[in-house]
C-alpha positions as CSV (number, residue, x, y, z in Angstrom):
1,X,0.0,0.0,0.0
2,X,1.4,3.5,-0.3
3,X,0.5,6.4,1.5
4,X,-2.9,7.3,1.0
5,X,-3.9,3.4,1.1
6,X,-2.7,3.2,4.1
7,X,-3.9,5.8,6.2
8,X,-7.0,5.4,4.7
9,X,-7.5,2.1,5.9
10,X,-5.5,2.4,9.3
11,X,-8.3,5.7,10.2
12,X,-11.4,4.7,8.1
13,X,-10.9,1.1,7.1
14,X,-11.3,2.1,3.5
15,X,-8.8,2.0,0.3
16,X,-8.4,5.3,-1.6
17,X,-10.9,4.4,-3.7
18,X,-13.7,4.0,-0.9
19,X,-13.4,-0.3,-1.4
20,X,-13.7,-2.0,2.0
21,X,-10.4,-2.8,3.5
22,X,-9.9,-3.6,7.2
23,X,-6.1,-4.3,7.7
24,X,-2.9,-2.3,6.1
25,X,-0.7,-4.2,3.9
26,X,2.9,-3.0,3.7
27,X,6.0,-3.4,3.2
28,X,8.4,-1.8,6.0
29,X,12.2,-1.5,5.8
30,X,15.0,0.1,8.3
31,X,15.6,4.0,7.3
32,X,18.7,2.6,6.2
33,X,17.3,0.4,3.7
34,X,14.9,2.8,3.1
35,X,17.9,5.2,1.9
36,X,19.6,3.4,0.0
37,X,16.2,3.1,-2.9
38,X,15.0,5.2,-5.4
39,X,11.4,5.7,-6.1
40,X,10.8,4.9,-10.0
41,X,13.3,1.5,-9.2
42,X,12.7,-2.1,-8.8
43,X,13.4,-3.5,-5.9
44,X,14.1,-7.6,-5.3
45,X,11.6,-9.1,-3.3
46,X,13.6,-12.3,-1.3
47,X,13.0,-15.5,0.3
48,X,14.0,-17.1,3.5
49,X,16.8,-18.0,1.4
50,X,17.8,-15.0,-0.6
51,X,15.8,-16.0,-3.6
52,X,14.2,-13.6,-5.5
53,X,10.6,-14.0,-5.7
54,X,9.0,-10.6,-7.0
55,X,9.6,-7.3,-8.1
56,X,8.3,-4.3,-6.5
57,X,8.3,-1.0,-8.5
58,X,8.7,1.4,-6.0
59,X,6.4,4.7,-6.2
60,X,7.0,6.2,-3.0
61,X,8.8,5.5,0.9
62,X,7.1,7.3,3.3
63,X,6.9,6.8,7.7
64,X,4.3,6.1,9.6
65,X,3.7,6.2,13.4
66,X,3.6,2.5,15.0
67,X,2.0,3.5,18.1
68,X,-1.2,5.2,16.0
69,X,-1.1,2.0,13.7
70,X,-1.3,-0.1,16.7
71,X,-4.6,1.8,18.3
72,X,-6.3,1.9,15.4
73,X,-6.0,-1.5,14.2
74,X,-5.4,-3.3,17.2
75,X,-7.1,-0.8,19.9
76,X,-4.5,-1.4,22.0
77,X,-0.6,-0.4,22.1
78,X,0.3,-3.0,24.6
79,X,3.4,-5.0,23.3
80,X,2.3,-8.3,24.8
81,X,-0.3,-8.6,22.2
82,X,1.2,-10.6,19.4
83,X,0.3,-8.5,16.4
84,X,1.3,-4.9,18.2
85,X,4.5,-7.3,19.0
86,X,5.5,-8.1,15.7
87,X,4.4,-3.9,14.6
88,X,6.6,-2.8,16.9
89,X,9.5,-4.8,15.4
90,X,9.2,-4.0,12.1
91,X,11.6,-1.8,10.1
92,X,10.5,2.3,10.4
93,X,9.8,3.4,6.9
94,X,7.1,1.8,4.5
95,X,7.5,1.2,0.9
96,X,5.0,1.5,-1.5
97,X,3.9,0.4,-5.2
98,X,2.9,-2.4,-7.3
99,X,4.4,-6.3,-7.1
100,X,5.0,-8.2,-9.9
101,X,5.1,-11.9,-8.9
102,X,8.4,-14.0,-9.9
103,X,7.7,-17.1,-8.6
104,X,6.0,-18.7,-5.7
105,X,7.6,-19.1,-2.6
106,X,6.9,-23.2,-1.8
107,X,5.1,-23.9,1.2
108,X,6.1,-26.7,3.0
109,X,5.3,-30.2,0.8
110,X,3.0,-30.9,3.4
111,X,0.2,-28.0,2.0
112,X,1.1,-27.9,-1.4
113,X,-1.8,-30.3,-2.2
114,X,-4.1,-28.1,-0.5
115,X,-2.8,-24.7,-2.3
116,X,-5.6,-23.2,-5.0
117,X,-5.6,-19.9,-5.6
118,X,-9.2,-18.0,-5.2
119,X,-9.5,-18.5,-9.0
120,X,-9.1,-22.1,-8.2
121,X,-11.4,-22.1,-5.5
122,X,-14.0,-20.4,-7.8
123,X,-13.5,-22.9,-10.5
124,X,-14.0,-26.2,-8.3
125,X,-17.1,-24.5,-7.0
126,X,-18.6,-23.5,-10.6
127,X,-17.6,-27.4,-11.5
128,X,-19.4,-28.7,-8.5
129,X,-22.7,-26.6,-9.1
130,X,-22.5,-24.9,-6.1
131,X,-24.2,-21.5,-5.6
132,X,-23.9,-21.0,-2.5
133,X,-20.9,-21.5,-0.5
134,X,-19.9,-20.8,3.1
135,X,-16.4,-20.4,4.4
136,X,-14.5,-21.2,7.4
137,X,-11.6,-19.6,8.8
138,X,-9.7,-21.8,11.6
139,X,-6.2,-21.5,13.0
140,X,-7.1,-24.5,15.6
141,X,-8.0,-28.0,15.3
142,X,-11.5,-28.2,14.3
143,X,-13.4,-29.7,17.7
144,X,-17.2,-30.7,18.4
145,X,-18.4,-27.0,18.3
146,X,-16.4,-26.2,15.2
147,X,-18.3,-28.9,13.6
148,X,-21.7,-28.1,14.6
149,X,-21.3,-24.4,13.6
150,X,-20.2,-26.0,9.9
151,X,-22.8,-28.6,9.6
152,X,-25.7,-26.2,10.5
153,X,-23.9,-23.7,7.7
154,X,-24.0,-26.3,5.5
155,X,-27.2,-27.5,6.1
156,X,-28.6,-24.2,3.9
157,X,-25.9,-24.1,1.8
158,X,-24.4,-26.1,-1.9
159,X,-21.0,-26.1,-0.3
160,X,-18.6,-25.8,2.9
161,X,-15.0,-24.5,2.5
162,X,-12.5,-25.2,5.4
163,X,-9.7,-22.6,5.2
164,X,-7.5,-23.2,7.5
165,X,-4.4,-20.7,8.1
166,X,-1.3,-22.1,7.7
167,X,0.7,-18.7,7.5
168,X,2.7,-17.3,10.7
169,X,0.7,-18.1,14.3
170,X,1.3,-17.5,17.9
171,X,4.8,-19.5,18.9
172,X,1.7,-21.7,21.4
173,X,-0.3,-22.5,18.6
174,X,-0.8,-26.2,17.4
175,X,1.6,-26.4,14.6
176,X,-0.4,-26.3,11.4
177,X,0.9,-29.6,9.8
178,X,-0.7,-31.0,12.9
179,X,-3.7,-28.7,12.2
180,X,-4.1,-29.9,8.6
181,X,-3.9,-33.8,9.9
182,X,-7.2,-33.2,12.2
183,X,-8.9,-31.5,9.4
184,X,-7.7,-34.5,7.1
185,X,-9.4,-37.2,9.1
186,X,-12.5,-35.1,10.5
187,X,-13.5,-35.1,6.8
188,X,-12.6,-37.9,5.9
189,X,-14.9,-39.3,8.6
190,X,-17.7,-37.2,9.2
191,X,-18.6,-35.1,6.2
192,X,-19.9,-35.8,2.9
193,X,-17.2,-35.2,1.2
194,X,-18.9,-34.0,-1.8
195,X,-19.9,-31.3,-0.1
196,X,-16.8,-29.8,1.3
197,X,-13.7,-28.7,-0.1
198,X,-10.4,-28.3,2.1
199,X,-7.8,-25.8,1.0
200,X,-5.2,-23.8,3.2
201,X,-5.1,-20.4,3.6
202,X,-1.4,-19.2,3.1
203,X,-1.9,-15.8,5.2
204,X,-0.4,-15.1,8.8
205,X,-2.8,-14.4,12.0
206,X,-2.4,-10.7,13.4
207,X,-5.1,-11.4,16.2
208,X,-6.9,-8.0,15.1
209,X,-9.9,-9.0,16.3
210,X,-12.8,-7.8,14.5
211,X,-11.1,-6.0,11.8
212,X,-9.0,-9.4,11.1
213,X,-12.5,-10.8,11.1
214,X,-13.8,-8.7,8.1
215,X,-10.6,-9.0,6.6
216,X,-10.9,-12.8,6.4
217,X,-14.5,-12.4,5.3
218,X,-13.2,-9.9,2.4
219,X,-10.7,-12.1,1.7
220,X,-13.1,-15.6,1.4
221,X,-15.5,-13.5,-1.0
222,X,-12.3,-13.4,-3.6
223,X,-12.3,-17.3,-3.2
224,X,-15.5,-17.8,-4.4
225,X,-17.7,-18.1,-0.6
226,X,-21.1,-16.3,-0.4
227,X,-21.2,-16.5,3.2
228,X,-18.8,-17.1,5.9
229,X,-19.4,-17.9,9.8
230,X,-18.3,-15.6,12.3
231,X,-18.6,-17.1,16.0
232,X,-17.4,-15.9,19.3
233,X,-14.3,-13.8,19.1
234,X,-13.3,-14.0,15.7
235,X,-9.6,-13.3,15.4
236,X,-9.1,-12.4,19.3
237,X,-6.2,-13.1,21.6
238,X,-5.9,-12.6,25.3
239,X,-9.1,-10.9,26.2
240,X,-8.7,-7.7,24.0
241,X,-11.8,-7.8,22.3
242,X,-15.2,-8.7,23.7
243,X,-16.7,-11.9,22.3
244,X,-19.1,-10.4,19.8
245,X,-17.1,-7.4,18.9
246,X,-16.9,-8.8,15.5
247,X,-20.4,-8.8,14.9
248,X,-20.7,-4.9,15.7
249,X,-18.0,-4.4,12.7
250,X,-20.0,-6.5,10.4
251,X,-23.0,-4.5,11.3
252,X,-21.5,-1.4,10.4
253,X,-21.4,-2.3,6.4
254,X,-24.2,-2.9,4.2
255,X,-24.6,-5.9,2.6
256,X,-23.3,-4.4,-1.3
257,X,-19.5,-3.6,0.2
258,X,-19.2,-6.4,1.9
259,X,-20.8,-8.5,-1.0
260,X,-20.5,-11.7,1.7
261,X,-23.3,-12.4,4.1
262,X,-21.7,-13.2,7.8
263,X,-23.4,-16.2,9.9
264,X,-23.3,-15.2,13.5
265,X,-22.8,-17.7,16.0
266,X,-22.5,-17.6,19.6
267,X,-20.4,-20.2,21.6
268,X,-21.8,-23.6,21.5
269,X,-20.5,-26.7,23.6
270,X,-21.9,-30.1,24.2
271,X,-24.3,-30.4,27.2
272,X,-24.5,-33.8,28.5
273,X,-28.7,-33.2,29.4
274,X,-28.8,-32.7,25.9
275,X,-27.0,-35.5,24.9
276,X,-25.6,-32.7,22.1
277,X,-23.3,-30.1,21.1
278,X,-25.7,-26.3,21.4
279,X,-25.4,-23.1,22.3
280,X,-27.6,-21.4,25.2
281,X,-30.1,-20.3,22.0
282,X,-30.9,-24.2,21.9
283,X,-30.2,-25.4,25.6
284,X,-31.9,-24.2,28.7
285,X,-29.5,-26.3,31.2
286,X,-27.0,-24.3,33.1
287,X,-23.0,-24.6,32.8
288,X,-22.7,-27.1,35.2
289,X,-23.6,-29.7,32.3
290,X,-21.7,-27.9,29.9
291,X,-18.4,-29.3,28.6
292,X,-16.1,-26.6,27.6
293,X,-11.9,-26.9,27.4
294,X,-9.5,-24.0,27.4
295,X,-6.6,-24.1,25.0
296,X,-4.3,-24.4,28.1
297,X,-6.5,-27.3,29.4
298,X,-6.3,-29.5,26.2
299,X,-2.6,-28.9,26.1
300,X,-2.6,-29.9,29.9
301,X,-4.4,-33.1,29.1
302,X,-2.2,-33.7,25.9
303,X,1.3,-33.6,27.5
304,X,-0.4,-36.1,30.1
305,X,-0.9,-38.7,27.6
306,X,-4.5,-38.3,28.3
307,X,-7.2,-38.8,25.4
308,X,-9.5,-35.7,25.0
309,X,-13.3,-36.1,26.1
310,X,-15.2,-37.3,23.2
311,X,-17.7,-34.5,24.1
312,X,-15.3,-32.4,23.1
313,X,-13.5,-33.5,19.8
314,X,-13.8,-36.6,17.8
315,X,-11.3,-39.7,18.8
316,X,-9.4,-39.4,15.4
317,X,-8.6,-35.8,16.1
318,X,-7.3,-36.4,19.6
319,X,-5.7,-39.2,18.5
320,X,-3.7,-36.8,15.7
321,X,-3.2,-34.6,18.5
322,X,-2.2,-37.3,21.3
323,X,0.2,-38.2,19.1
324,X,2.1,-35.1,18.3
């Protein structure tokens, strides 16, 4: 993004143009770096490795203040939230202009089966027949609740899509190769397959809360998906966004900008008087028979060697996870 991109999204969440865009997307160097380029120049675009993989044509280098960034997108400047972290240690000055791609960077061999492109995404969908399609965006293993919010999704719908991120997460979050297993054998065992298409999303998680929320939805709609779930805390880390925060965003953009229709969902867990996984829409029983799990609890469980409650996730998926 250059300049005006930029700040028009960081202060109004809107491109130049007046498109719908929720997070900034730059490209930040040191003032040294920044120094050393010319606006009207290439400039390499490198790997890991030192590898070329794109050229941007630089139009402008311009600073920005970390600390406003932070509020705005983030609403907090607290450096022990991961995506104000990794702000705060990026280089000073941003540069700006189009990128002209060389070659891919490979993911890991693991995902590369998984890899389409949203023009890919939209062609298995036109090939299927499906209309409608609904998208989910997941950067944990997918457990009971998951489930249910996809299955009563696709119950309206021609077609589920299970996105999973498999770009940069929190150093505590289940590795995605492990991820991508659980997804592997929930579908394999407990959806039609016909009906769902699993592909990995090749983004990183900034934990912006309900502006990373719309940002996933924007993003899904290029894929192909007409709707996409939103449920409790979309996108959140640590407490810095109330549960439903998301769903205020949403509801501040008419249904023509976002061009993607957002299925709110409140938490759901399995109650055993109900004998099923609901939500307190569907259940009138009190917590007590409610069986909910904390991240930090399943991870307790899992470096016990213990097996996950099967109220909780399916046996293959905490089998996949017992195991790692």
């Amino acid at each position: 993004m250059g300049k005006r991109d930029y700040e028009g999204v960081v202060y109004g969440m809107r491109l130049s143009s007046g498109s719908l865009w929720t997070l900034p997307i730059t490209l930040a160097v040191s003032k040294d770096e920044a120094g050393e380029l010319k606006e009207g120049e290439d400039v390499a675009l490198l790997d890991s490795t030192g590898e070329p993989v794109g050229l941007l044509s630089l139009e402008e280098k311009f600073g920005y203040d970390k600390k406003e960034e932070a509020w705005n997108v983030y609403k907090t400047d607290e450096e022990r939230h991961p995506g104000v972290e990794y702000l705060y240690r990026r280089g000073d000055t941003l540069l700006g202009g189009k990128v002209k791609l060389m070659r891919r960077e490979p993911l890991p061999s693991r995902f590369e089966t998984y890899r389409l492109d949203p023009k890919e995404t939209r062609e298995v969908f036109q090939q299927r027949g499906w209309r409608t399609v609904v998208g989910f965006q997941t950067r944990n293993p997918i457990h009971r609740s998951h489930e249910y919010l996809q299955k009563c999704a696709l119950e309206l719908m021609d077609g589920l899509l299970i996105h999973p991120l498999v770009g940069k997460t929190k150093l505590d979050d289940i590795p995605s190769e492990v991820r991508l297993r659980c997804y592997e054998v929930l579908v394999e065992h407990y959806f039609p397959k016909e009906r769902v298409l699993l592909s990995v999303f090749p983004g990183a998680m900034r934990y912006a809360g309900p502006r990373e929320a719309v940002f996933h939805a924007l993003v899904r709609k290029n894929y192909g998906c007409t709707h996409f779930i939103v449920g409790r805390d979309a996108a959140g880390v640590g407490g810095y966004y109330g549960p439903y925060d998301a769903w205020d965003l949403f509801g501040r953009f008419g249904r023509e900008e976002l061009d993607i229709t957002p299925l709110f969902f409140s938490e759901t867990f399995y109650c055993r008087r109900c004998d099923a996984v609901a939500s307190t829409k569907t259940c009138p029983h009190d917590s007590g028979d409610h069986v909910t799990l904390s991240g930090t609890r399943v991870r307790e469980l899992l470096g016990q060697g213990e097996a996950l409650p099967e109220e909780f996730t399916r046996p293959e998926v905490s089998e996949v996870l017992g195991e790692w």
